[in-house]
C-alpha positions as a printed NumPy array, in Angstrom:
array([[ -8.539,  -4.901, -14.778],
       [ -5.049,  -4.347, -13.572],
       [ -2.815,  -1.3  , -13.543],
       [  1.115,  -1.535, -13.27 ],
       [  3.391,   1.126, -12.111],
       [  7.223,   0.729, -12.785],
       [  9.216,   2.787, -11.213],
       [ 11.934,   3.628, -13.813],
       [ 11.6  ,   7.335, -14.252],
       [ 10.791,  10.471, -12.181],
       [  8.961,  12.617, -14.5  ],
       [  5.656,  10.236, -14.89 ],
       [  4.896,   6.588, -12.981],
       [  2.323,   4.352, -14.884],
       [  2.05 ,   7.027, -17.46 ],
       [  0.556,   9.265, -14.926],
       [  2.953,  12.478, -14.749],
       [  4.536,  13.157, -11.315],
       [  5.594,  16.387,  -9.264],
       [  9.112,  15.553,  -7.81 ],
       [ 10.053,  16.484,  -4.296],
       [ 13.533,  16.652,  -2.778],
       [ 15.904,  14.716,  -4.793],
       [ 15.055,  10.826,  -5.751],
       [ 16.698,   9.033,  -7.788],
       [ 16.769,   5.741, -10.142],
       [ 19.202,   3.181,  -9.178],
       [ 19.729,  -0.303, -10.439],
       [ 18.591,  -3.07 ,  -8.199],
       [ 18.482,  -6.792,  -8.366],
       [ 14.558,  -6.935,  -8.989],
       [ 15.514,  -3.968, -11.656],
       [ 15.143,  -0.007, -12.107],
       [ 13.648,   1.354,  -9.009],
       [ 13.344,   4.925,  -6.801],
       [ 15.584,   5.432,  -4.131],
       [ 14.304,   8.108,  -1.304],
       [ 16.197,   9.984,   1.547],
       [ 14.178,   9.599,   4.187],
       [ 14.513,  12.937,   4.241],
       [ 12.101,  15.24 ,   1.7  ],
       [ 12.286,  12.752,  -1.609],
       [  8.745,  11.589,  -2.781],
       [  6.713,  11.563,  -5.821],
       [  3.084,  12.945,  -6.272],
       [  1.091,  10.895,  -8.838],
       [ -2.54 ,  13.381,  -9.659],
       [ -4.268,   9.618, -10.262],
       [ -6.221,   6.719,  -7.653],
       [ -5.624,   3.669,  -9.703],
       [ -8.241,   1.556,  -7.539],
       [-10.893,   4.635,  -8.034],
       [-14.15 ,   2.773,  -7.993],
       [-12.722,  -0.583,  -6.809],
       [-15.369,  -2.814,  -4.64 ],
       [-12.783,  -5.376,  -4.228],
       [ -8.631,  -4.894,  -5.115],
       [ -5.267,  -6.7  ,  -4.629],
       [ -2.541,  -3.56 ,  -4.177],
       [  0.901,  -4.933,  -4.141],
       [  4.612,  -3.532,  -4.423],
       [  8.234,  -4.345,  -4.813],
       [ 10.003,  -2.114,  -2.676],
       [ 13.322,  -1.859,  -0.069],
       [ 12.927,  -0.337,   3.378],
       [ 16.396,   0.581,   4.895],
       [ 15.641,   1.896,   8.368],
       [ 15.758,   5.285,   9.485],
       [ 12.53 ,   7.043,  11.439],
       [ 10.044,   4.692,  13.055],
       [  7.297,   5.59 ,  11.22 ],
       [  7.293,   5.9  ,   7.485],
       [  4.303,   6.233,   5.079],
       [  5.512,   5.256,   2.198],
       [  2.733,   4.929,  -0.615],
       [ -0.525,   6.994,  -0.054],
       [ -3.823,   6.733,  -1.872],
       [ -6.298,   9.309,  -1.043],
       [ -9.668,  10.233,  -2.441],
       [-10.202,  13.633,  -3.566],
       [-12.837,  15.746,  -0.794],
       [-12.306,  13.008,   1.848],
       [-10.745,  11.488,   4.32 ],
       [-11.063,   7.767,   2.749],
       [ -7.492,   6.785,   2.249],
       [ -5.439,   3.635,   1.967],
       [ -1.695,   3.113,   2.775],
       [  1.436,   1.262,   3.154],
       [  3.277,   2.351,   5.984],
       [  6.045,   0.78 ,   8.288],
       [  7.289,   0.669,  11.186],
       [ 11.411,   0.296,  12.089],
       [ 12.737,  -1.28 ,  15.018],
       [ 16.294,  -1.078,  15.005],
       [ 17.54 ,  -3.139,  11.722],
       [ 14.052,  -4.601,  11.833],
       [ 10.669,  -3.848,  10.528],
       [  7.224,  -4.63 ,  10.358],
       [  4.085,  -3.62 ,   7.518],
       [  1.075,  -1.512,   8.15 ],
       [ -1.357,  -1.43 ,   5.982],
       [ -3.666,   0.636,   7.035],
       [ -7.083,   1.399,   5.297],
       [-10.097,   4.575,   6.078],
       [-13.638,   4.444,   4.585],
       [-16.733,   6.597,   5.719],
       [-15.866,   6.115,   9.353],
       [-14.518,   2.755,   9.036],
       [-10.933,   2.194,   9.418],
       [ -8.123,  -1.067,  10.067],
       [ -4.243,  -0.364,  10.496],
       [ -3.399,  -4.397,   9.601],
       [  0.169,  -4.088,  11.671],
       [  1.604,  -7.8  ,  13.332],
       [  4.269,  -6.264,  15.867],
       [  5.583,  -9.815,  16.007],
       [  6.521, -10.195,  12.066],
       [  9.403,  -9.024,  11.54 ],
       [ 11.906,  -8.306,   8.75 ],
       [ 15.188,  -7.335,   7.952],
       [ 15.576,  -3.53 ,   6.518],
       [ 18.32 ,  -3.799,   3.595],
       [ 16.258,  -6.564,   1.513],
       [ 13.913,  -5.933,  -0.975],
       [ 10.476,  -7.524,  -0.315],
       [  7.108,  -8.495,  -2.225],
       [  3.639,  -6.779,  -0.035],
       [  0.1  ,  -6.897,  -0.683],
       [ -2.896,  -5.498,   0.767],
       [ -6.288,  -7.526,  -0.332],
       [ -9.556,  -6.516,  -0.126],
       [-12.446,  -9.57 ,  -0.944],
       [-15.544,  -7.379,   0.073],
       [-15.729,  -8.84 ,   3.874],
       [-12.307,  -9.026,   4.933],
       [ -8.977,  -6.53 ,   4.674],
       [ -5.678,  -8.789,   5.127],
       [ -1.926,  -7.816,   4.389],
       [  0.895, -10.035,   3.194],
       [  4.891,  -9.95 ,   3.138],
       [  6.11 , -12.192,   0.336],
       [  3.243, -13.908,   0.059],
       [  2.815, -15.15 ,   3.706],
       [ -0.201, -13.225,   5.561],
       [  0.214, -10.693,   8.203],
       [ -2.898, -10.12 ,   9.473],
       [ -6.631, -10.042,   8.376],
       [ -9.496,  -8.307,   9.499],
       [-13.831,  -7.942,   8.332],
       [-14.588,  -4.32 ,   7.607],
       [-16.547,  -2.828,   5.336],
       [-14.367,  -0.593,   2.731],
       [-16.938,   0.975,   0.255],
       [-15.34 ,   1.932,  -3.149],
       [-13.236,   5.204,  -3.533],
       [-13.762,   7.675,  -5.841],
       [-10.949,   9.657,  -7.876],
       [ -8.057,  10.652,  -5.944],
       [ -4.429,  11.356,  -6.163],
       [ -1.639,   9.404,  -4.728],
       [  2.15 ,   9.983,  -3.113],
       [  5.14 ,   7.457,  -2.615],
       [  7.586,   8.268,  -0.606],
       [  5.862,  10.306,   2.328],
       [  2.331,  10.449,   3.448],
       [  0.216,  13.227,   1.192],
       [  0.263,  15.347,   3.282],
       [  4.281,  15.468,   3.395],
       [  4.739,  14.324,   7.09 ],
       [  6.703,  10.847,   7.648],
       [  9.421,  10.151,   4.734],
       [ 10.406,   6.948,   3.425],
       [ 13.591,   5.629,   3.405],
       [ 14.911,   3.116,   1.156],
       [ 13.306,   2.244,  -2.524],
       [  9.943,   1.395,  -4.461],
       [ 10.714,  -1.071,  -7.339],
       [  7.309,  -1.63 ,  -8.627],
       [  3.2  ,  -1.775,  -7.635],
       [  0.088,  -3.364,  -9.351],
       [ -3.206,  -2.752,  -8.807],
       [ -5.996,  -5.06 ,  -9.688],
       [ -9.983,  -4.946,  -8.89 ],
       [ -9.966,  -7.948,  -7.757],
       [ -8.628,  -9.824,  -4.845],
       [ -6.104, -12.304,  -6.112],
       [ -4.789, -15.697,  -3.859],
       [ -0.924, -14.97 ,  -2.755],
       [ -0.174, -17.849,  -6.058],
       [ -1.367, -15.05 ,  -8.406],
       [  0.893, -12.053,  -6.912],
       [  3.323, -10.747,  -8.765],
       [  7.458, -10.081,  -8.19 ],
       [  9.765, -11.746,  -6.271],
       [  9.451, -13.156,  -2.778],
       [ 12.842, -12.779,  -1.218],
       [ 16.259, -10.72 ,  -2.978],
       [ 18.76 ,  -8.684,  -1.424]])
């Protein structure tokens, strides 16, 4: 089973309907319609967990980091009545940056973060976060980042935000082009979107 969001609208994402903060906007982009955000106070807040009940899951996204703050959570899912969460976050260093992907459940938690893989901020970029039932691992355009054996039990419904962390502390800057979300964990030759476009 495999959910797509497309970011091509602000007023619903994945037919989900969305409460808009700040002022994002759609832009045309080489991979296609995406959301820009400030940095600033832009996000989206989607009432939905599309990997609600997932033992196992492949999360990926199309998106551009530009820079700005250090640290940047930039698509949030969060169970409702808990602290289980999962997340994409980065981290910039100078015109430089590097994924987090960072992952809570009943006590257990991994931030996947390789301090030594770098990337350029301006380019738009393919990342996944896989979950097999044993092991959490991250990838950027389809090369792994990191992996790591923890045990993530299966969320339950939740809500999610892109652009900031949910609890509206650390804005994103730069744009989200797409994500899928399937309950399964897929090998990088079955992701989705592009690898490499500026």
């Amino acid at each position: 089973m495999t959910e797509t969001w497309t970011f091509d609208r602000l007023d619903q994402i994945g037919g989900h309907p969305t409460t808009v903060l700040g002022s994002p906007r759609v832009i045309d982009s080489p991979p296609g319609k995406a959301v820009e955000f400030d940095g600033v106070d832009d996000a989206l807040l989607v009432g939905a967990h599309p990997l609600a009940g997932a033992a196992t899951f492949t999360w990926e996204a199309i998106f551009r980091p530009d820079g700005g703050a250090r640290a940047q959570r930039w698509f949030h899912l969060q169970e409702d009545g808990s602290d289980n969460r999962m997340l994409f976050e980065i981290r910039v260093a100078g015109d430089r940056w590097f994924l987090d992907a960072f992952a809570y459940s009943n006590g257990n938690e991994k931030a996947l973060i390789n301090k030594e893989a770098l990337h350029a901020v301006g380019e738009w970029y393919h990342v996944a976060a896989v979950y097999d039932g044993t092991t959490y691992s991250n990838y950027v355009n389809g090369v792994q980042q990191l992996a790591f054996p923890i045990v993530l039990v299966p969320q339950g419904k939740g809500r999610a935000s892109v652009g900031v962390r949910v609890t509206l502390v650390d804005y994103f800057k730069g744009a989200v082009h797409s994500a899928r979300f399937t309950r399964r964990a897929l090998t990088p030759a079955e992701f989705t979107g592009i690898r490499r476009q500026r």
